[in-house]
Backbone bond lengths (Angstrom), bond angles and torsions (degrees), N, CA, C in turn:
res aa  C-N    CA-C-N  psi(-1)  N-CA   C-N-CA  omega(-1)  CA-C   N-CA-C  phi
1 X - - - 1.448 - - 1.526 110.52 -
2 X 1.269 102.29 -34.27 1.427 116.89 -176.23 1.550 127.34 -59.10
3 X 1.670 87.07 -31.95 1.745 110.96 -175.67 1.673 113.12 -89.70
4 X 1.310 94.20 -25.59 1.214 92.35 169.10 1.239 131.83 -90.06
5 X 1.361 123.02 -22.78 1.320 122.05 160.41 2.003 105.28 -70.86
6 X 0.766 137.10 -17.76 1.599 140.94 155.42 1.097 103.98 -32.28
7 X 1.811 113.68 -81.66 1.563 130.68 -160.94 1.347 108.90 -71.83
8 X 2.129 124.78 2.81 1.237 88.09 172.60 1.548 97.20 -136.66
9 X 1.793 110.34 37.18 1.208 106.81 161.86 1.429 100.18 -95.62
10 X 1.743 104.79 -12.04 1.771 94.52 173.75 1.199 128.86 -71.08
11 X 1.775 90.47 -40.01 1.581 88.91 -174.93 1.657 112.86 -74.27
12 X 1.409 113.15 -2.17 1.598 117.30 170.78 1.734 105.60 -59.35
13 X 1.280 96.05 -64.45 1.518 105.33 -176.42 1.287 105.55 -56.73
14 X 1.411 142.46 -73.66 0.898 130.52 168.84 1.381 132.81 -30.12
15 X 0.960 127.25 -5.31 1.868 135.35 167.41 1.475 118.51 -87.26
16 X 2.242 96.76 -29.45 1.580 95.96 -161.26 1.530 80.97 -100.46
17 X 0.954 146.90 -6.18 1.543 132.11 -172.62 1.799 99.66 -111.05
18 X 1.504 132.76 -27.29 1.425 112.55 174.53 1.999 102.02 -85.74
19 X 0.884 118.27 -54.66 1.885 121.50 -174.71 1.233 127.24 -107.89
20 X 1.498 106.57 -4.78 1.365 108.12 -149.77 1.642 109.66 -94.50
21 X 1.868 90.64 -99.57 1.799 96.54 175.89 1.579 112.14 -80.93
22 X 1.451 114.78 -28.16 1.622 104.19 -162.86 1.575 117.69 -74.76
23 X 1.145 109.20 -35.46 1.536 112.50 171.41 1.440 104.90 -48.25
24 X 1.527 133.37 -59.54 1.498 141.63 -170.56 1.560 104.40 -58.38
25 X 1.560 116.61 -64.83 1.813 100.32 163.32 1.160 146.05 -52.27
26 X 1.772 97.77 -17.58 1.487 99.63 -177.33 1.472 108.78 -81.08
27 X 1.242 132.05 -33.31 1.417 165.71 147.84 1.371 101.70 -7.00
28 X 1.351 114.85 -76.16 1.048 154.42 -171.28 1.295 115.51 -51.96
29 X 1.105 113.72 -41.16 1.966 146.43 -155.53 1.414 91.91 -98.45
30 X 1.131 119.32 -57.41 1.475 116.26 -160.54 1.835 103.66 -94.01
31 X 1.449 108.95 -9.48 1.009 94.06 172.24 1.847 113.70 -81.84
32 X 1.084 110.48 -33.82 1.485 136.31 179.42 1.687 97.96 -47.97
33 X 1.263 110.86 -45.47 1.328 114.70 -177.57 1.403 113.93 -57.14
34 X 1.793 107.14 -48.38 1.518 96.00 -156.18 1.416 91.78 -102.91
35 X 1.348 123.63 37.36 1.535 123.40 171.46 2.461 95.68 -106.21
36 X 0.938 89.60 87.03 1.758 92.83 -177.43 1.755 102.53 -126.11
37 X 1.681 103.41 -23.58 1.517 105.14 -179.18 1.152 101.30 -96.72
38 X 1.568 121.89 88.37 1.828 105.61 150.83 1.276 134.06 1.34
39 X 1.907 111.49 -75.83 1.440 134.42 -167.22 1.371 67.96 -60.01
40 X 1.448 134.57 -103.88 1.278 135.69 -123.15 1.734 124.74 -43.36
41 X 1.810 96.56 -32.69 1.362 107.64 173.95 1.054 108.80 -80.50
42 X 1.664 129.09 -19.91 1.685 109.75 178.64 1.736 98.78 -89.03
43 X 1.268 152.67 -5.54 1.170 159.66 147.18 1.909 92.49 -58.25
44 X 0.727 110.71 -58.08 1.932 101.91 -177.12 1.049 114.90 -54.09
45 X 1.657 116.08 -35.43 1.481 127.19 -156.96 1.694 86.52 -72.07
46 X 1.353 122.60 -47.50 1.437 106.09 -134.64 1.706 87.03 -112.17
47 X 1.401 119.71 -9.35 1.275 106.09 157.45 1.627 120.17 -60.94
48 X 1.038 88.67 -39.19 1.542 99.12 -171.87 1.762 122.83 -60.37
49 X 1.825 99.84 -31.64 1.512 100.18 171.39 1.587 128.98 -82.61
50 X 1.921 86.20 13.67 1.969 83.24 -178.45 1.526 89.24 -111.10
51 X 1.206 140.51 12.77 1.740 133.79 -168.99 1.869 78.79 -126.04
52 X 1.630 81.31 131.98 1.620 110.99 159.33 1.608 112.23 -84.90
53 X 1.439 104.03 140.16 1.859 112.76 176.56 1.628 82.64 -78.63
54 X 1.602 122.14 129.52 1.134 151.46 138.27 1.716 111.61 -14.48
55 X 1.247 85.79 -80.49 1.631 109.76 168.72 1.813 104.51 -36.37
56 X 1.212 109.82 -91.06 1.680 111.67 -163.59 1.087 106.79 -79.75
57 X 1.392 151.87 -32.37 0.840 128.53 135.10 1.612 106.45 125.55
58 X 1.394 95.21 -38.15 1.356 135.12 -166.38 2.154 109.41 -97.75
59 X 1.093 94.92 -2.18 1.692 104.97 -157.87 1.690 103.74 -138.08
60 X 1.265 119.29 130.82 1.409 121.29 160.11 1.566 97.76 -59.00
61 X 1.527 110.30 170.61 1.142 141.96 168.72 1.779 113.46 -58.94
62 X 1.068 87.79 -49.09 1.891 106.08 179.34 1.521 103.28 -63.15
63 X 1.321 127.07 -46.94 1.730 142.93 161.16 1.350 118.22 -41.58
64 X 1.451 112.95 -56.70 1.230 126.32 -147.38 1.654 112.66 -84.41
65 X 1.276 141.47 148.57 1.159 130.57 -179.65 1.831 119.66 -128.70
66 X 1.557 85.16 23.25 2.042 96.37 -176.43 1.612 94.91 -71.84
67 X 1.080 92.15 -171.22 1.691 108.50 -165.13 2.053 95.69 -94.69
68 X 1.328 105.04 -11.96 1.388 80.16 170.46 1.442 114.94 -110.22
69 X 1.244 108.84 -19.78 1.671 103.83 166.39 1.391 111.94 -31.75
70 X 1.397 107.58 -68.07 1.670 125.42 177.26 1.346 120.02 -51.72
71 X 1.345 120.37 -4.28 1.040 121.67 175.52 1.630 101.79 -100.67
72 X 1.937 117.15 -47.14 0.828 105.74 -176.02 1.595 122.02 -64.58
73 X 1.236 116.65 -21.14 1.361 116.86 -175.34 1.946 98.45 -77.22
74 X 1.032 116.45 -41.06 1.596 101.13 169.12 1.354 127.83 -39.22
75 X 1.574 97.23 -51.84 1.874 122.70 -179.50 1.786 93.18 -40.18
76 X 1.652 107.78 -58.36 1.410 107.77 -158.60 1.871 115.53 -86.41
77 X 1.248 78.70 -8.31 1.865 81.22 168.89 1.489 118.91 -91.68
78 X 1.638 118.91 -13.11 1.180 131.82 173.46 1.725 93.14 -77.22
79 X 1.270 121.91 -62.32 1.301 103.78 -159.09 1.527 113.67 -75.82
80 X 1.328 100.49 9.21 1.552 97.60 166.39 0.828 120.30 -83.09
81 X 1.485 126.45 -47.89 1.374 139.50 120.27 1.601 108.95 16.18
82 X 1.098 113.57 -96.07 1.385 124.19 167.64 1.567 104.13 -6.23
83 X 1.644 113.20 -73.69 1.604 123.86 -133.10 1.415 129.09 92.81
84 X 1.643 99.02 23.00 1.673 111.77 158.46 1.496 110.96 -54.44
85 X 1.225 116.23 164.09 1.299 119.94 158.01 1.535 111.30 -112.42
86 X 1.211 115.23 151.05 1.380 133.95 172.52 1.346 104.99 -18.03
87 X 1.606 126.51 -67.35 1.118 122.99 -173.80 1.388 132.47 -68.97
88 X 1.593 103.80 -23.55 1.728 121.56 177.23 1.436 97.07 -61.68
89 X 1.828 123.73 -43.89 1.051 127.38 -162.11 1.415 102.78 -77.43
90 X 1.558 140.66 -29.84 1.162 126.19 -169.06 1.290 102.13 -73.92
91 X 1.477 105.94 -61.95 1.545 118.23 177.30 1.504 119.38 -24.33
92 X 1.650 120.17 -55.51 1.173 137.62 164.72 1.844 108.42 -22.16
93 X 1.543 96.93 -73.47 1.233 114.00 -170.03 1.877 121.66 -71.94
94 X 1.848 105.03 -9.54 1.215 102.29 -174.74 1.648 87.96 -103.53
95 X 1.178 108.63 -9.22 2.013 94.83 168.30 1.133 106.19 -90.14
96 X 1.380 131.00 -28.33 1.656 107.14 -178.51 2.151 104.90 -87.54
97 X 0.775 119.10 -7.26 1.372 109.28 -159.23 1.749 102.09 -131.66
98 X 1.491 116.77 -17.32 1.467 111.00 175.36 1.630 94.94 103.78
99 X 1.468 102.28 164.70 1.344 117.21 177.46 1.725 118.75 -78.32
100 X 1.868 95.38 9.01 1.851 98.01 179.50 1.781 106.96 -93.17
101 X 1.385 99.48 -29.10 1.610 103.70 155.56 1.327 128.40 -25.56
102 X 1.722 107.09 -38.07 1.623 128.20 178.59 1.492 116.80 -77.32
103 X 1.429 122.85 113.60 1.347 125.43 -175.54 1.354 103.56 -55.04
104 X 1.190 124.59 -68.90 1.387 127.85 158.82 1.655 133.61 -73.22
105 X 1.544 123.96 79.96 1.136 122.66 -156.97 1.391 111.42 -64.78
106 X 1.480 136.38 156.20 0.902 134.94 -179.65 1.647 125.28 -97.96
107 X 1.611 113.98 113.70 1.389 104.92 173.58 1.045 154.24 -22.05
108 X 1.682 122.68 89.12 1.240 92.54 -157.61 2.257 78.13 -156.86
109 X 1.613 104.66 -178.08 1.651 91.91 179.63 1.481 119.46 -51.89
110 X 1.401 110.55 -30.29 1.368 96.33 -156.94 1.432 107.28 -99.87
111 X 1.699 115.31 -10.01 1.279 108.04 147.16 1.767 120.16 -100.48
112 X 0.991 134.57 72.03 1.096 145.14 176.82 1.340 106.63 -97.44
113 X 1.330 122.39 -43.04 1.906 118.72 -164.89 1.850 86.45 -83.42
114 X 1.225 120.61 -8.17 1.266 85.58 -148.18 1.757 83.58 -98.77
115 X 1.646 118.69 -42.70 1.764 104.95 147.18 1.725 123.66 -49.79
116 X 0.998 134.42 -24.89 1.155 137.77 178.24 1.932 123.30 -95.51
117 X 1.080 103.17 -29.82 1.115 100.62 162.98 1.510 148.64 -65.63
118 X 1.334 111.86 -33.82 1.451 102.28 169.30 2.064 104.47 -71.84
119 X 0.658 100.15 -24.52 2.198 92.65 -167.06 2.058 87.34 -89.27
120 X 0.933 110.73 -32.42 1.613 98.52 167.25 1.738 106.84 -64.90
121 X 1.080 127.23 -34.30 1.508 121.84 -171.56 1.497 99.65 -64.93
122 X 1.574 95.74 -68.84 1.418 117.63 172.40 1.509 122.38 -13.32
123 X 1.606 121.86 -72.49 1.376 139.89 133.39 1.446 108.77 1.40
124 X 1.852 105.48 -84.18 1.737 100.07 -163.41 1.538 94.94 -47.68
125 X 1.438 103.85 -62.13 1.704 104.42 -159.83 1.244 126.11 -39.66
126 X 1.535 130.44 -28.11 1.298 138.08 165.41 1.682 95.16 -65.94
127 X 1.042 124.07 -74.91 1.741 122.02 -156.62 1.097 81.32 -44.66
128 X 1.437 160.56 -63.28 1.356 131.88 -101.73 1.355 75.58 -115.23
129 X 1.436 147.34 -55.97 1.269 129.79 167.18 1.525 124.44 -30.72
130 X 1.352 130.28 -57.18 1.123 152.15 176.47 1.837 108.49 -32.31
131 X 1.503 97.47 -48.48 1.409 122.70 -159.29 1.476 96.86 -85.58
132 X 1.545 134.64 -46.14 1.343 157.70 171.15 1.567 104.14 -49.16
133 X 1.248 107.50 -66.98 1.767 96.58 167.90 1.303 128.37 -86.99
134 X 1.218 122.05 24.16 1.294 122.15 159.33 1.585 117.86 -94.95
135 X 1.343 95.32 -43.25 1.668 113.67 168.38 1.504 102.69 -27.19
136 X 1.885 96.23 -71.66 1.386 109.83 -175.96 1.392 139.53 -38.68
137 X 1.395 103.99 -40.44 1.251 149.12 -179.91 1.779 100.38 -60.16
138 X 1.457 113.54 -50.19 1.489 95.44 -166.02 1.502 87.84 -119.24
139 X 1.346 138.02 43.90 1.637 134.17 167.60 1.389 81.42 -119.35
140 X 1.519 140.40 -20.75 1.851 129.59 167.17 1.260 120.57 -66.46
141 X 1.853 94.76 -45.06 1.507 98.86 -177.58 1.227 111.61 -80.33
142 X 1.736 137.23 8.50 1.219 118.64 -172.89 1.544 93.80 -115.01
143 X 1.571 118.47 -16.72 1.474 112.57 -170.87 1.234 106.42 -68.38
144 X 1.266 117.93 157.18 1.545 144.22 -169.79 1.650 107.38 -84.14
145 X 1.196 125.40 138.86 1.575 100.36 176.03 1.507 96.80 -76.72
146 X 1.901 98.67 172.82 1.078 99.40 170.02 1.674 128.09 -97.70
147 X 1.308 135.69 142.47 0.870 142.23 -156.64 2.209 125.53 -65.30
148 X 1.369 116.41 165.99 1.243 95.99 171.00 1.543 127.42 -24.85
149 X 1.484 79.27 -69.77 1.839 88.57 -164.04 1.599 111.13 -69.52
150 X 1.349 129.49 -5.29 1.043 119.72 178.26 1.768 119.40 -96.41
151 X 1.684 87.91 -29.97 1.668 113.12 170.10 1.859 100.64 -60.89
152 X 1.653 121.98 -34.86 1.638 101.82 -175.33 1.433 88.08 -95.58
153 X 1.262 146.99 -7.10 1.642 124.74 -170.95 1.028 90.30 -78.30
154 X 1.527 134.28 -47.45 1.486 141.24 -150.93 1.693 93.50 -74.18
155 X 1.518 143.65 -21.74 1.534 157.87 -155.15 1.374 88.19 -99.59
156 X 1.319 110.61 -59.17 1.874 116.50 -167.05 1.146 111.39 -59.64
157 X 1.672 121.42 -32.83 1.774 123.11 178.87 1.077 112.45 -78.45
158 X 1.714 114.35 -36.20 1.646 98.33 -179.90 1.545 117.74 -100.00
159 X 1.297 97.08 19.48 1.698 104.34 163.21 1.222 119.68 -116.59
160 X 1.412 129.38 -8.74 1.802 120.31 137.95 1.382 140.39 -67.84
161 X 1.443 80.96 121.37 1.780 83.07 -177.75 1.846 107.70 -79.11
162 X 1.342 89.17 -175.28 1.745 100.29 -158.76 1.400 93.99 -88.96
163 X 0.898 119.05 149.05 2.063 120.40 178.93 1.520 97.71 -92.50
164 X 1.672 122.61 -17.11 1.487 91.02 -157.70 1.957 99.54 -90.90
């Protein structure tokens, strides 16, 4: 009993020191460190809410907590560092990674489906609804009723009950 509570306070530790907690404090720690410039962190802050995390996809950089967000926000605190400007830095990041890097992509052909695409879906999905109940609409009005004997067979099924 003894040994086994051993092997799985190791393998505890061993989870929080290879994937677990230490990567996230260390992260954390060193980011804390190189946050000493105000300006620079409020220039990080708001760079950071126009770049999408790669990863989620779904999350600015400033949001996001994958391992490359944190990387990307390093990338952009170094070149602040530097004495980039805002725009050297977007630019930077929309040549290495594409214009999906951009929280807000910018209009243009090759983002067109991606402004145009949801209200184009939108579109089919109404017509094809539109078109679906109309169908419906005149395969009722053209059906025939159904007759005595089919009007009591159709009475007799939904008035037997199930034996089992």
């Amino acid at each position: 009993m003894i040994v086994r509570a051993v092997f799985f306070a190791l393998f505890l530790a061993s989870t929080a020191t290879v994937g677990g907690l230490a990567p996230a404090i260390a992260s954390s720690t060193t980011e804390a460190a190189l946050a000493t410039d105000p300006v620079a962190e409020k220039r990080l802050q708001k760079l950071s809410e126009e770049l999408r995390c790669l990863v989620c996809q779904n999350q600015t950089i400033a949001d996001s907590n994958a391992e490359l967000a944190q990387d990307l926000r390093r990338e952009v605190r170094t070149m602040i560092k530097d004495g980039k400007t805002d725009k050297e830095i977007i630019d930077f990041m929309v040549v290495r990674y594409g214009d999906f890097v951009l929280y807000r992509p910018p209009v243009k052909g090759i983002t067109l489906l991606l402004w145009g695409g949801p209200v184009a879906l939108l579109l089919l999905g109404l017509f094809a609804l539109l078109r679906y109940l109309r169908q419906r609409a005149t395969r009722i009005a053209t059906d025939p009723p159904l007759s005595t004997a089919e009007t009591s067979r159709a009475d007799a099924l939904l008035n037997e009950t199930d034996p089992k």
